[in-house]
C-alpha positions in Angstrom: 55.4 -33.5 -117.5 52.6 -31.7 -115.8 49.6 -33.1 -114.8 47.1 -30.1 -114.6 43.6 -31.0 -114.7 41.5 -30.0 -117.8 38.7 -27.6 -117.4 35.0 -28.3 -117.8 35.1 -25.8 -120.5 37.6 -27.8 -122.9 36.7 -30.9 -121.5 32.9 -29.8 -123.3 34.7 -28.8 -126.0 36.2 -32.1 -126.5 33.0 -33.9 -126.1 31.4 -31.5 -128.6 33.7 -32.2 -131.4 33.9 -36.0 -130.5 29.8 -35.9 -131.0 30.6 -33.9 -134.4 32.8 -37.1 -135.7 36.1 -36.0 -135.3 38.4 -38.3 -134.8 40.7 -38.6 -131.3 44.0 -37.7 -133.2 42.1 -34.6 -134.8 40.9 -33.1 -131.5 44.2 -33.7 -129.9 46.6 -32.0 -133.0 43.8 -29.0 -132.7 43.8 -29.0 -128.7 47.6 -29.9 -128.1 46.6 -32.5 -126.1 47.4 -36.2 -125.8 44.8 -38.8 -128.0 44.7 -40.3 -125.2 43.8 -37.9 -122.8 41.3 -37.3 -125.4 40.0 -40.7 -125.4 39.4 -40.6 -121.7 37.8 -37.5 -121.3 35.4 -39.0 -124.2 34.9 -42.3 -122.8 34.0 -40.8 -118.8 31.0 -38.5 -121.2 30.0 -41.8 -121.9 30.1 -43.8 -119.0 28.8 -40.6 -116.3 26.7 -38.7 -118.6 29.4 -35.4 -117.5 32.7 -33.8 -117.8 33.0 -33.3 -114.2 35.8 -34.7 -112.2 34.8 -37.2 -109.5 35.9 -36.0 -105.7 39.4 -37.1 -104.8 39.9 -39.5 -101.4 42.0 -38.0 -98.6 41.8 -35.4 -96.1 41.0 -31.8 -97.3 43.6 -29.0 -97.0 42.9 -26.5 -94.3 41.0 -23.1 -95.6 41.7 -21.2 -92.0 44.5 -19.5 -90.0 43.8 -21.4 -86.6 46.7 -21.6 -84.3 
């Protein structure tokens, strides 16, 4: 099981057809996605006011070549 994160882009989606009436199960069978994956995406719209992913604790990976 691989746990990539969603992009903003489908996440948007998600949100979109959530605000259209669809139901959980619906978007997932269309997406290929779990409901509840669905359902969380959905209910952090509701809570944040955005799709974004919040900032992850722990050190940040090095970006340079230094020796």
């Amino acid at each position: 099981m691989s746990r990539k994160e969603i992009s903003v882009d489908l996440s948007n989606l998600i949100v979109k057809l959530s605000c259209e009436g669809k139901s959980y199960g619906f978007i997932a069978n269309l997406l290929g996605k779990s409901r509840t994956k669905i359902q969380t995406i959905v209910k952090n719209f509701e809570t944040n006011g955005n799709v974004l992913s919040k900032p992850r604790s722990g050190r940040p990976k090095v970006m340079s070549d230094a020796p």
